[in-house]
N, C-alpha and C positions, 0 to 999 in steps of 0.2 A: 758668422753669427748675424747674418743680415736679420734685421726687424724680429731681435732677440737685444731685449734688454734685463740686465742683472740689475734689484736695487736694493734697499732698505726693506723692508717690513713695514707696512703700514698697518692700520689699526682694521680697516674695510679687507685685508687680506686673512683675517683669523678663519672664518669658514672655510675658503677655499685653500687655506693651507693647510689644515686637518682634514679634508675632504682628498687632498692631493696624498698624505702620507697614509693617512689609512687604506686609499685606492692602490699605493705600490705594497705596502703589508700585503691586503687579499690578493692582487696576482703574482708577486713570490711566497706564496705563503710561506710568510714570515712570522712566527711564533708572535703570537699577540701578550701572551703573561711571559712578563721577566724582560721586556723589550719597552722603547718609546711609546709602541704604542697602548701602555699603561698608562703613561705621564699624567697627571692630573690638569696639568695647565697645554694639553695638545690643542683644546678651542682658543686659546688664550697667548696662544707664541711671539702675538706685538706685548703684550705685555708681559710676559717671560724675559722677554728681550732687552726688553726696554731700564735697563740695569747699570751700571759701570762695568766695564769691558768687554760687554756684550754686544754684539750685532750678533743681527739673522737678514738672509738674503734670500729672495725671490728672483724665479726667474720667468718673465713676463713675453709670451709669443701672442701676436692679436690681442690684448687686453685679460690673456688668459695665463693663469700662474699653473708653468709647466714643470717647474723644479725648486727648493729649495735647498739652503745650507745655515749654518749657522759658527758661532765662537759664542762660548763663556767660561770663564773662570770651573776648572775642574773640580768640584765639591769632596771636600775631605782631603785636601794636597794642598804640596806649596802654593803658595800665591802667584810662582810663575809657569805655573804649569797652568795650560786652557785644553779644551776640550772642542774636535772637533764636534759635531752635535748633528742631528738631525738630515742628515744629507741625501736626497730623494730627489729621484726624476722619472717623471713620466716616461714611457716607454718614446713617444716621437719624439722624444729628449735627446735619447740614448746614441751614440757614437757619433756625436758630431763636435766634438770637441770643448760643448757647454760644459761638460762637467770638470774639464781641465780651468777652463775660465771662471769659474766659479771657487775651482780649488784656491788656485791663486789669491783669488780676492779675499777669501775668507782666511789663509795664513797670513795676508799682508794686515789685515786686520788684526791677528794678532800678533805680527809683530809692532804695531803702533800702539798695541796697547801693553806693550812693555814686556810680553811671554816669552819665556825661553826656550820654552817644548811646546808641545800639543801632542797631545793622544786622542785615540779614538777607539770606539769597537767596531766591531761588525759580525755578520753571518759568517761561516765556515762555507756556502757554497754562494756568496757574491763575488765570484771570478772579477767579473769586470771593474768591479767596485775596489777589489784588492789590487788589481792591478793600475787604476790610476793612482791610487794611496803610494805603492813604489814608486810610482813614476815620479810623484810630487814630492820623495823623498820621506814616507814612512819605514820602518823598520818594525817587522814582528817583535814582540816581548811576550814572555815567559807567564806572566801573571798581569792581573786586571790594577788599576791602580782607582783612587779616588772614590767616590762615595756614587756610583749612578743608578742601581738600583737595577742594570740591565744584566740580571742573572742569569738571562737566556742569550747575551753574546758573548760567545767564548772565544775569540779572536781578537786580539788587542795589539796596537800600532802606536806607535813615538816618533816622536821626530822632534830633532834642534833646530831651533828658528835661528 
């Protein structure tokens, strides 16, 4: 991951982090209604974030925000369940191991903020995306859990922290 750094979210990252998620939506054309990319607050992700038990993560090549990820608290569930969130990478992202290094960092996160599980959704044809989710120790579930509003992902993932 040479001159590849993973960080916080800062406040100067909100365009280019809506600019970055909406760019991987149009070239997997990924269903825009019943997805994140409804969210109300997608210009606004430093301060979405910016929350108790929340982080979101950037990941920064040349000065430029090539991927992102995130953790918060799963809406409408226990209090120890978190939700992985928003997780997108540019395509010269893709198979170099960021997205494991990213994973990592975003469950360590919440297991420091006390979670017992994490869930997440996803598309039914992100192969590669389903397949670091195994890797990192997700497991398919049966039905959707929590309050997220993404009716258009029907593939849902758990995991014990």
């Amino acid at each position: 991951m040479e001159n590849w750094l993973i960080r916080k979210i800062e406040k100067k990252d909100n365009a280019a982090v809506a600019q970055l998620i909406r760019a991987v939506f149009d070239e997997l054309n990924i269903p825009k209604v019943g997805t994140a990319y409804e969210d109300p607050y997608l210009d606004l992700m430093y301060e979405e974030y910016n929350k108790p038990k929340s982080v979101y993560y950037v990941v920064e090549h040349e000065g430029k925000i090539k991927g992102v990820a995130g953790i918060a608290p799963l809406e409408n569930e226990a209090p120890s369940i978190c939700e992985l969130q928003k997780m997108y990478f540019l395509p010269e992202t893709r198979g170099k191991g960021i997205g494991s290094e990213m994973m990592a960092i975003c469950l360590q996160s919440a297991r420091e903020f006390g979670f017992k599980k994490c869930y997440l959704e996803t598309m039914p044809f992100m192969h590669a995306a389903q397949k670091l989710y195994k890797k990192s120790g997700f497991e398919y579930i049966d039905a959707p859990m929590g309050c997220t509003g993404h009716t258009s992902c029907p593939v849902w993932m758990l995991q014990d922290l």
